[in-house]
C-alpha positions in Angstrom: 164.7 189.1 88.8 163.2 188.9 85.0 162.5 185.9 83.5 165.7 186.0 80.8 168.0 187.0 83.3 169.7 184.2 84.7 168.8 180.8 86.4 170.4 178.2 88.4 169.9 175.3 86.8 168.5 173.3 89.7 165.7 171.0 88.3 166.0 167.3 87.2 166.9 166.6 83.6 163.3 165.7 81.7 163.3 162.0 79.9 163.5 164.1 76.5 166.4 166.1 77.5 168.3 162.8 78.4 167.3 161.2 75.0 168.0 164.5 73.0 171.8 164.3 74.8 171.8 160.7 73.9 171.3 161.1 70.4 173.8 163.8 70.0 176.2 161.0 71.9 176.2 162.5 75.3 175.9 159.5 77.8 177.8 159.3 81.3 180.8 157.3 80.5 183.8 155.9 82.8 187.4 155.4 81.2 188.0 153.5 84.3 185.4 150.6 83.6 186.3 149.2 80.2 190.2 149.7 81.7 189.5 147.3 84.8 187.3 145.3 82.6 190.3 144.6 80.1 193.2 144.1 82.5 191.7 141.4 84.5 190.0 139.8 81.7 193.5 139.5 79.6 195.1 138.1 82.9 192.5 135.4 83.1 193.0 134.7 79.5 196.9 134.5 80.6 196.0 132.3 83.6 194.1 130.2 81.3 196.0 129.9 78.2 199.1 131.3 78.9 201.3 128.4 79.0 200.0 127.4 76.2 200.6 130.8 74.2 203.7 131.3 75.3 204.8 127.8 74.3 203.4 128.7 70.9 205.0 131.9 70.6 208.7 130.8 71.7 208.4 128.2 69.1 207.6 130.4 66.4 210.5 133.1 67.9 212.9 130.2 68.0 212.0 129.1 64.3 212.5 132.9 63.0 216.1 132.3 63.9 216.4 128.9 61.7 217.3 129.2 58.2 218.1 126.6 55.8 220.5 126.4 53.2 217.9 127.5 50.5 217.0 130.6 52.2 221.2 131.1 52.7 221.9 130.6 49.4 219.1 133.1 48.1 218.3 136.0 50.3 216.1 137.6 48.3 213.8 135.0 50.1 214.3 136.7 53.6 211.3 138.8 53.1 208.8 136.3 52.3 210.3 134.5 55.3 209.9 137.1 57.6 206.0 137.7 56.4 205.4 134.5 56.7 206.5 134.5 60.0 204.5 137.9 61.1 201.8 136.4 59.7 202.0 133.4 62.0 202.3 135.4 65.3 199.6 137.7 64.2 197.1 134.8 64.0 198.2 133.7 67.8 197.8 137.0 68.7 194.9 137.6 67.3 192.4 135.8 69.6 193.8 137.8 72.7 192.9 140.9 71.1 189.6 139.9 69.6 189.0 139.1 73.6 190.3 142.5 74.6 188.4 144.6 72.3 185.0 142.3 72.9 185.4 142.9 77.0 186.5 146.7 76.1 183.4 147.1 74.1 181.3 145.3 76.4 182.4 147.1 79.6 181.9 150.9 78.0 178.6 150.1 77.9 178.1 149.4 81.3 177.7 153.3 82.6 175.9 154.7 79.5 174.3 151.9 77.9 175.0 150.5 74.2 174.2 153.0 71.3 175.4 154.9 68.1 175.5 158.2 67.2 176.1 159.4 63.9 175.9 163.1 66.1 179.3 162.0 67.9 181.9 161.6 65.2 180.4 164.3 63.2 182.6 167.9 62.8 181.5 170.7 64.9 182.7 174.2 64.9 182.5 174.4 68.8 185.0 172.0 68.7 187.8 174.2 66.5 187.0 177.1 69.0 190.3 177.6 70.5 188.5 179.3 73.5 186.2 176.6 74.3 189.1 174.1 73.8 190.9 175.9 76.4 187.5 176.0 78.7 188.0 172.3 78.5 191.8 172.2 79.2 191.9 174.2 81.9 188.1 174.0 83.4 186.8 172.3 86.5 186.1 168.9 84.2 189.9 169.1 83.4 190.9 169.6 87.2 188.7 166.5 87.8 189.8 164.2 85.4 193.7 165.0 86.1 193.0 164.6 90.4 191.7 160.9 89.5 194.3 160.6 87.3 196.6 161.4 90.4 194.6 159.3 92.1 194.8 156.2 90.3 198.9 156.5 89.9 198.8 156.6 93.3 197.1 154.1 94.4 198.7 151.9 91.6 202.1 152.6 92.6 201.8 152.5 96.5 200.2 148.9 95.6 203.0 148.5 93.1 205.7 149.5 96.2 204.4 147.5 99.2 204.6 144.4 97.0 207.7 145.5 96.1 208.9 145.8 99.5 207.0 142.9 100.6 208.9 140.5 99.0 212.3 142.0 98.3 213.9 139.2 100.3 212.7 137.1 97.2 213.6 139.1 94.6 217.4 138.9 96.1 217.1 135.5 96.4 216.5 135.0 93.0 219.8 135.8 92.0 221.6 133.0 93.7 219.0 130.4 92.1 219.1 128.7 88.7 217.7 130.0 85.8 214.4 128.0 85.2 213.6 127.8 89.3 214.1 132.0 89.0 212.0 132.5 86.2 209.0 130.5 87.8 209.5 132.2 91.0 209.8 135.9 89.0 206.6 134.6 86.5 204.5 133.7 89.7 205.5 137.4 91.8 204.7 139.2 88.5 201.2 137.0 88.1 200.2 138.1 92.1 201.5 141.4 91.2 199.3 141.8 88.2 196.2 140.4 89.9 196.8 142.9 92.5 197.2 146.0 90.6 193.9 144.6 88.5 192.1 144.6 91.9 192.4 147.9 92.9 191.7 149.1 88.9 188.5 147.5 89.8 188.4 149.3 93.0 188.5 152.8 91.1 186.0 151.4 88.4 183.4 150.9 91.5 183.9 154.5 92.5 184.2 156.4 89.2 180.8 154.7 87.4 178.7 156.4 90.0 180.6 159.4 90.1 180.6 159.9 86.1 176.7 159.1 86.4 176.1 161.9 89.0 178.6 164.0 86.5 176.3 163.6 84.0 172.9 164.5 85.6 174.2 167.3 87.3 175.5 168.5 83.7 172.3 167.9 82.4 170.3 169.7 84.9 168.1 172.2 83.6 166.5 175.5 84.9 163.1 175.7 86.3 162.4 178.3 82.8 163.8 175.4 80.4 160.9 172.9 82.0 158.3 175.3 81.4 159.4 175.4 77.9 159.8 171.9 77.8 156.6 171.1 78.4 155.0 174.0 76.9 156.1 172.6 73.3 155.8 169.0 74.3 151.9 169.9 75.4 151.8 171.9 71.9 152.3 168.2 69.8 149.0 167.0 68.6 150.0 163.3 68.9 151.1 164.5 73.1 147.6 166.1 73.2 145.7 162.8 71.9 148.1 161.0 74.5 147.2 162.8 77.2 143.4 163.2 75.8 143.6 159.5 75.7 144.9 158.7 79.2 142.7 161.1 81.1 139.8 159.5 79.7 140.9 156.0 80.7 142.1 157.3 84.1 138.1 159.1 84.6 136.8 156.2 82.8 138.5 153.8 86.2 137.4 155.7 88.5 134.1 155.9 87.2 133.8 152.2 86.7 135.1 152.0 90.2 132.2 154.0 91.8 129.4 151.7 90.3 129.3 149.8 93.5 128.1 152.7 95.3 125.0 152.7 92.8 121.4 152.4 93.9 120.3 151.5 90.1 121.1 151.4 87.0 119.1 152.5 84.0 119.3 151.5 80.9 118.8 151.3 77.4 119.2 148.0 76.4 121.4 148.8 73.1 123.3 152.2 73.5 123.3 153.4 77.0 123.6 152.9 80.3 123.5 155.4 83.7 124.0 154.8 87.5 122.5 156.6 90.4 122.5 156.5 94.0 120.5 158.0 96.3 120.6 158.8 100.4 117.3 158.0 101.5 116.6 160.4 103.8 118.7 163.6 103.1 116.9 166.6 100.9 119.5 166.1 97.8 118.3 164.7 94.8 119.5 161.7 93.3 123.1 162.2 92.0 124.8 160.3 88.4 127.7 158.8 89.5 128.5 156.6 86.3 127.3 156.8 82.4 128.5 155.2 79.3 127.5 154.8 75.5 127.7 151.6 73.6 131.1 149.6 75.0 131.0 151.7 77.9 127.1 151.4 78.7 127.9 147.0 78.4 130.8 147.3 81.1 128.3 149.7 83.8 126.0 146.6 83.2 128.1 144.0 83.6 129.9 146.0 86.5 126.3 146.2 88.1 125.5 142.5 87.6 129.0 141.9 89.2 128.0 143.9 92.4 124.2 142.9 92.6 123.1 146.2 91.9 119.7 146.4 90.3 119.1 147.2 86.7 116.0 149.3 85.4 115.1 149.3 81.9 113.7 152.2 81.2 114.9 153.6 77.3 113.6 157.2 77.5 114.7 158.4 80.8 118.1 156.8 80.1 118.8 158.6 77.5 117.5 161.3 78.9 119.7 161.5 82.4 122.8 160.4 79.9 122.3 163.9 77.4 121.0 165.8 80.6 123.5 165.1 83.4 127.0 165.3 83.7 128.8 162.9 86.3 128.7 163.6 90.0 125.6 166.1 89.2 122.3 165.8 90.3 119.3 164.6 88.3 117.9 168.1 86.4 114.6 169.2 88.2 112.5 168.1 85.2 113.1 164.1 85.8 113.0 164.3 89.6 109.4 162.5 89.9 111.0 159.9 86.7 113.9 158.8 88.8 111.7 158.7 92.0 109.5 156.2 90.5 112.6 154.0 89.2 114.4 154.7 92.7 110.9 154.3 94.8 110.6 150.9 92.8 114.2 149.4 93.6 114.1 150.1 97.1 110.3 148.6 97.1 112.1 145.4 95.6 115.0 145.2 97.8 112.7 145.3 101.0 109.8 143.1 99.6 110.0 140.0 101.7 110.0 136.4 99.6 106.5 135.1 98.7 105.1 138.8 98.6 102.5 139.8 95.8 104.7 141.0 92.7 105.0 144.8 92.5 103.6 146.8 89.6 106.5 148.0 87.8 106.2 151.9 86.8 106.5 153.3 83.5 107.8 156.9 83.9 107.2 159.5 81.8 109.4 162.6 80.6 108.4 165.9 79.6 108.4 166.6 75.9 111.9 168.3 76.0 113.8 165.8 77.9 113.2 163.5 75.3 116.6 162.7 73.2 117.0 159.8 70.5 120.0 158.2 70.1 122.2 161.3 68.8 121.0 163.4 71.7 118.9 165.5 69.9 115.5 166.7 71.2 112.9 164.6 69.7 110.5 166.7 67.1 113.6 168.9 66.7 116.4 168.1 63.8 
């Protein structure tokens, strides 16, 4: 199949993918949350102020019906009346709806997480296309959406009927009580009612947020083609290069550091730099670099070394030498072999020398003429 024909889109939506949708305002998102979240939070606000509110707002329903003889006498004064009195039961109804919208706000954030997006109120033409606006009337999302729709009536209403049924001995009886004892008994069937239907609205919210997530990510799923692209124009970004420049060094730079305690010695030039060897005594390999460092670097090997016990040569030459000369995980270049078997010879002479032994001559090796580096690496006598 050629590369531009066409892919299943079977690979894991990237970070940037997910953050591209989510500034364009496409986030996973359940109706059913923020629906719950609002239905049982305004019957706790009834459970806990409702007597109190609806005391409140029959008084101010009963005064509505008062007029005295001023307003009577001039009923031009009915409309001022009647503001007033809108005015009165839209500041007790206010706090209810503050606390509605708060918990509604609150709760839609729950799936998708709390952002704006300019992107998501902004006219597109995609969205006039009479095509694509029958694609979503009629499509699979559509089909979806209506069957929990279905769903949720369904449930609601067999929950709605077996309370019904359940206490249809009640609601008869009620009609042979007195008014006040009928509307307690109604006020408390419809409370239990309520509380009920909220459950099971909290029952679909459980199972629709982790369906809308899954939704979402399989919607977002992209082809293997689209990741190669992906990271082809992420790699292209000079600040991603100097990332991932940056964090390759420090991950080779740990695992480095991490191998000094294998070291045999450590050479080094007091000021600038610093390299570690180790050697098999015994085995027909030369001595191999498993650790170098300049300047910060060079100070940690030491300090790594002291750490460990591991012995420290000084020895300026030859260090810079092996540090210009040898890579890590190389062996040391033919040309400084008998160098670093002096230094090496010396170390293991030290480690075995038994306490109160005479002291042993420390060696002072020599490199060939074009092994010698100054600080910039450059030969010496050459510019």
């Amino acid at each position: 199949m050629a590369e531009s024909g066409y892919q299943e889109k079977t690979e894991a939506p990237t970070q940037r993918r997910l953050r591209k949708a989510r500034e364009d305002g496409q986030v996973a998102r359940s109706a059913e949350v923020p629906a719950a979240a609002v239905v049982v939070g305004g019957l706790l606000l009834l459970l806990l102020s409702g007597p109190w509110l609806i005391k409140l707002w029959m008084s101010h329903f009963a005064s509505a019906f008062m007029f005295d003889s001023k307003v009577i006498a001039m009923p031009s004064l009915l409309p001022v009346l009647f503001a007033n009195h809108v005015f009165n039961i839209f500041i007790l109804v206010s706090p209810v709806v503050i606390v509605l919208m708060i918990l509604a706000v609150a709760a839609s954030g729950l799936t998708g997480g709390y952002f704006f997006s300019l992107s998501a109120v902004m006219p597109k033409g995609s969205k006039l296309n009479p095509i694509e606006g029958l694609k979503r009337i009629f499509g699979v999302r559509a089909l979806v959406e209506l069957g929990k729709a279905l769903l949720k009536f369904i449930l609601v209403a067999s929950v709605l009927w077996f309370l019904l049924y359940a206490n249809l001995g009640n609601l008869i009886g009620m009609g042979m009580m007195s008014l006040e004892p009928a509307l307690a008994s109604m006020s408390s069937l419809i409370m239990q009612s309520a509380l009920i239907v909220a459950l099971a609205l909290i029952v679909v919210a459980v199972i629709d947020a982790p369906l809308q997530k899954h939704q979402f990510i399989k919607k977002m799923r992209m082809t293997r083609q689209e990741v190669k692209d992906e990271l082809k124009d992420m790699e292209g970004r000079p600040e991603v290069k100097a990332q991932i420049r940056r964090r390759q060094r420090e991950m080779a730079n740990a695992r480095m550091m991490g191998r000094i305690k294998e070291a045999d010695v450590v050479i080094i030039n007091p000021q600038h730099f610093a390299v570690a060897l180790k050697y098999e005594p015994g085995s027909d390999s030369a001595p191999v670099l498993i650790a170098k460092g300049a300047d910060f670097m060079a100070m940690r090997i030491r300090e790594e070394a002291k750490r460990f016990g591991i012995q420290i040569f000084e020895a300026p030459p030859l260090s810079r030498a092996l540090y210009y000369s040898t890579d890590i995980d190389d062996m040391v270049p033919e040309k400084l072999f008998r160098a670093v078997a002096e230094v090496i010879a010396y170390v293991f002479a030290i480690e075995a020398q038994k306490p109160g032994s005479e002291v042993l001559m420390r060696p002072d090796p020599q490199i060939p003429p074009d092994m010698q580096f100054d600080t910039s690496g450059r030969v010496a006598g050459f510019t």
